[in-house]
C-alpha positions as CSV (number, residue, x, y, z in Angstrom):
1,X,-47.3,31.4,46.4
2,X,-48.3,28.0,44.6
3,X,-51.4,26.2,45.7
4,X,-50.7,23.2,48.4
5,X,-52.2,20.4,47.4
6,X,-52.8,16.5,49.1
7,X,-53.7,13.5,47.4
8,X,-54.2,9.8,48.9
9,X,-54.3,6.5,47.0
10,X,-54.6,3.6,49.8
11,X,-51.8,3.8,52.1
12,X,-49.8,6.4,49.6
13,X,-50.0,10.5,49.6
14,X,-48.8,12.5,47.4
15,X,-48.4,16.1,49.2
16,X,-46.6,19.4,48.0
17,X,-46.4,20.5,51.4
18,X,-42.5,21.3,51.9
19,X,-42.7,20.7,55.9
20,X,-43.2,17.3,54.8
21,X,-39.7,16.4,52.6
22,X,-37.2,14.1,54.6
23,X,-34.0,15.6,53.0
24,X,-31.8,12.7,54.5
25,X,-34.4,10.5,52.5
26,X,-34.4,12.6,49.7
27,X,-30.0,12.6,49.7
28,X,-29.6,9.1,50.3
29,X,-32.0,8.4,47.5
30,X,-29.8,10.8,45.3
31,X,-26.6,8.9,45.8
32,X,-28.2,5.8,44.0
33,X,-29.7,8.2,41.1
34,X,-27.2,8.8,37.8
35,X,-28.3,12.1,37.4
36,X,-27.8,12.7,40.8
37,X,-24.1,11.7,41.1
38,X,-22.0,14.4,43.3
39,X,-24.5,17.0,43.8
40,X,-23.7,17.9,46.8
41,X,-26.4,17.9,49.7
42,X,-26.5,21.8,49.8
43,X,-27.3,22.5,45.9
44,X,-30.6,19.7,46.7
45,X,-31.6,21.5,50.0
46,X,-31.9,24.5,47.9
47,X,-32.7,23.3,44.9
48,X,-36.1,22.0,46.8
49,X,-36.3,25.0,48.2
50,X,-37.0,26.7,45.2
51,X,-39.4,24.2,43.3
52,X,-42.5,23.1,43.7
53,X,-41.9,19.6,44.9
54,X,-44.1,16.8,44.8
55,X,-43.5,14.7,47.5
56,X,-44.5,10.3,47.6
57,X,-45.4,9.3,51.2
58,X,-46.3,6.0,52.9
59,X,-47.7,7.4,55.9
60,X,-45.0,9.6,57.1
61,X,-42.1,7.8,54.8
62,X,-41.0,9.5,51.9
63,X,-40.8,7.3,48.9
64,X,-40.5,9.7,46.1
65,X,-40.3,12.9,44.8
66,X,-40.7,15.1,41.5
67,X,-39.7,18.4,41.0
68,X,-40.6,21.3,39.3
69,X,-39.2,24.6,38.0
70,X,-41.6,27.0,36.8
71,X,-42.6,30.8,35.9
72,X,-46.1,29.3,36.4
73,X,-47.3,31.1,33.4
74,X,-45.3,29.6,30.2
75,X,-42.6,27.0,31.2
76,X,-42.2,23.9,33.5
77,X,-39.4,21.7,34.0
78,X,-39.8,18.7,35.8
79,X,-36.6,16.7,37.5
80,X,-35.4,14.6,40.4
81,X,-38.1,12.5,39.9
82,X,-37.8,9.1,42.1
83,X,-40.1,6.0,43.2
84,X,-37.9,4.3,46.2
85,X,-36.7,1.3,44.8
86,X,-38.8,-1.0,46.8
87,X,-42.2,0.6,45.5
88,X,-41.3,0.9,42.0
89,X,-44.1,-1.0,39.4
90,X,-46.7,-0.5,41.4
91,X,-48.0,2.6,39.3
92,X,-47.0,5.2,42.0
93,X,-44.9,7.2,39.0
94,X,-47.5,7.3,37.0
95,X,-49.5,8.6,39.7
96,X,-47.1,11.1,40.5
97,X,-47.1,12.4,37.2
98,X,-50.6,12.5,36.5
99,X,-50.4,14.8,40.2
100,X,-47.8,16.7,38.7
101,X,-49.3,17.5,34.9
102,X,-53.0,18.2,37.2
103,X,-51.8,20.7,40.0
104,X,-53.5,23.8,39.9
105,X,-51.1,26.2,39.1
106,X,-49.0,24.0,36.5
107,X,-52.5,24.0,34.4
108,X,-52.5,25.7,30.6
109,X,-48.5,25.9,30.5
110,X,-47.1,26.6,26.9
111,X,-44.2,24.3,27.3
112,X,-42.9,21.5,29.7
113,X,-39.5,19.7,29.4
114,X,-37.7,17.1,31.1
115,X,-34.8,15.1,30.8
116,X,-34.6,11.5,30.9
117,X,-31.9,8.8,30.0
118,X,-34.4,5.7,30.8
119,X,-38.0,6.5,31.3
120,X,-39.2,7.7,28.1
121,X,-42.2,5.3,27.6
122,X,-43.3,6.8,31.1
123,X,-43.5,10.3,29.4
124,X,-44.7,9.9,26.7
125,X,-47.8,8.7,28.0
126,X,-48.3,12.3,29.5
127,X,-47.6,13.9,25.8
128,X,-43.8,14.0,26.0
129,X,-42.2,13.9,23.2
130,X,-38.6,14.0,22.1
131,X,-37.1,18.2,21.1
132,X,-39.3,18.7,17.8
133,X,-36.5,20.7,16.9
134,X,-33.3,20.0,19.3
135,X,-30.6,22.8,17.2
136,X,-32.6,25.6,18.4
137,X,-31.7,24.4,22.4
138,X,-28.4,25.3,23.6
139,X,-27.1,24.6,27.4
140,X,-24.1,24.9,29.8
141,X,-23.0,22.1,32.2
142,X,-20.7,22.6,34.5
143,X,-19.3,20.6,37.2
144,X,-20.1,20.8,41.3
145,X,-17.1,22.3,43.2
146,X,-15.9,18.9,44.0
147,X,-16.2,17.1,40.8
């Protein structure tokens, strides 16, 4: 069992509470995201139910999310991160990640990856770099049921 934690910057929480995700939020955000992109709502519901999520509020309105996958000894992966469109550039990723990279039981991890088409400058900030040595990695992708 992971740590809960709760954090508040003015009017903004960030909470890893799970009683506090708004899935319809959550899938209506996804249908704008490119990574996103015919996931169907069942693979999210249980993909969040078996991460530690990191959840953006304003007051009870959820903004944002990240993600994480994790043996919470070696190896993190963080996805389906978001900032709602209309709260973007107001340092609330940032913040998230910062929340992220501090929680309790992420701390002293060997290795943390992510994968990201647009927000490498955000990253890198928090030491991400790109694959030292990407020939070693190998992966499968496969289509949802209705793709």
């Amino acid at each position: 069992m992971t740590q809960m934690i709760e954090t508040r910057r003015d009017s903004f929480t960030i909470s890893t509470d799970p009683a506090r995700l708004d899935i319809d939020a959550i899938c209506d955000f996804f249908t704008r995201a490119y990574w996103t992109k015919g996931r169907p709502r069942e693979r999210t519901e249980r993909a969040l139910a078996n991460s530690l999520v990191f959840g953006v509020y304003e007051g009870t309105r959820q903004i944002g999310i990240a993600r994480v996958i994790s043996d919470y000894s070696i190896f993190a992966y963080i996805c389906d991160v978001f900032i709602h469109e209309d709260y973007r550039a107001h340092g609330l990723g940032k913040w998230l990640i910062e929340t992220v990279m501090s929680h309790p039981d992420l701390l002293g991890l060997r290795r943390w990856t992510l994968v990201t088409r647009d927000a490498h400058g955000l990253y890198k900030q928090y030491g991400f770099n790109p694959l030292s040595n990407p020939d070693s990695w190998m992966e499968i992708i496969r289509p949802f049921p209705d793709e």
